[in-house]
C-alpha positions in Angstrom: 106.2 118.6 90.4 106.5 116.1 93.1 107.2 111.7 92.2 106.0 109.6 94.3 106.3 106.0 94.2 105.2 102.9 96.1 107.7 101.2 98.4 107.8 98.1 100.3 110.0 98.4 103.4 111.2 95.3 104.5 112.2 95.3 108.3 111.8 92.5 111.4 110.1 90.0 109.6 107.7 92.6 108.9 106.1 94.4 105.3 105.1 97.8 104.8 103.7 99.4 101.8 104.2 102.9 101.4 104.0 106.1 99.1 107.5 108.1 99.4 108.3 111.3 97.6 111.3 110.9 95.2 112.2 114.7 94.3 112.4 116.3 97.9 115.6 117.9 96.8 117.6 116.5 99.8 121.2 115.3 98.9 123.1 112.7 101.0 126.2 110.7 100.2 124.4 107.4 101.3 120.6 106.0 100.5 118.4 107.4 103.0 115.0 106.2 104.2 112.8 109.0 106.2 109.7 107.9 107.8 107.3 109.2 110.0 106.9 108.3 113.5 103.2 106.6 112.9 105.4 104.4 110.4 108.1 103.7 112.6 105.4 101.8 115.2 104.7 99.1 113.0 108.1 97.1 112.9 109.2 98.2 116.5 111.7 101.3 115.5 109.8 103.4 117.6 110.3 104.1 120.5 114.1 104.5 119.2 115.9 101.9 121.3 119.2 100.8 119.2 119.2 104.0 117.1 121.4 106.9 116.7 120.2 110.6 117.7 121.5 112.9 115.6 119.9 116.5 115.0 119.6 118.2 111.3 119.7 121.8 110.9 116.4 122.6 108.8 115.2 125.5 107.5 112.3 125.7 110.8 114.8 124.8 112.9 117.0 122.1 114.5 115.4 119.0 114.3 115.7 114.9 116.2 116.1 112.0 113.7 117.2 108.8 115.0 119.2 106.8 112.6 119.0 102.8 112.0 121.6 102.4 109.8 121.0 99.1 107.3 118.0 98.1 109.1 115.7 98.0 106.3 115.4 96.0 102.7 113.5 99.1 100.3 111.8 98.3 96.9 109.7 100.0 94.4 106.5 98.2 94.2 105.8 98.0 90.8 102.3 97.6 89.6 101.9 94.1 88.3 103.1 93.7 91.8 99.9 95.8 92.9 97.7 94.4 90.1 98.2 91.0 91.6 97.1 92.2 95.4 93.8 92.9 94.0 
């Protein structure tokens, strides 16, 4: 069963609320943040300008991720938090 949760992504000056899947079964040694590209417009990482390219070996295939490493301040959202927005 997939966990999601809400996040609030904290990056340029600029807030994002999210949902992010918790259980995707990915293992790294370091906290790891992976958003999509239509994400990744709204505070400026994308186009990638000061990232690092690296590629992952996946299961379809090799695939680009471009790494900003400590860029962002992450947080679950909890839901007084989203009680109060409303």
């Amino acid at each position: 069963m997939a966990v999601r949760v809400k996040l609030r992504i904290c990056l340029n000056n600029k807030v994002v609320s999210t949902n992010a899947l918790v259980n995707s079964g990915y293992e790294a040694d370091t906290p790891q943040l992976m958003i999509p590209i239509v994400l990744a417009k709204y505070p400026g990482l994308w186009p990638p300008e000061s990232a690092e390219e690296d590629v992952f070996n996946i299961v379809g295939g090799p695939l680009s991720v471009w790494i900003y490493r400590n860029a962002a301040d992450v947080a679950v959202a909890s839901s007084e938090e989203e009680k109060l927005k409303r």
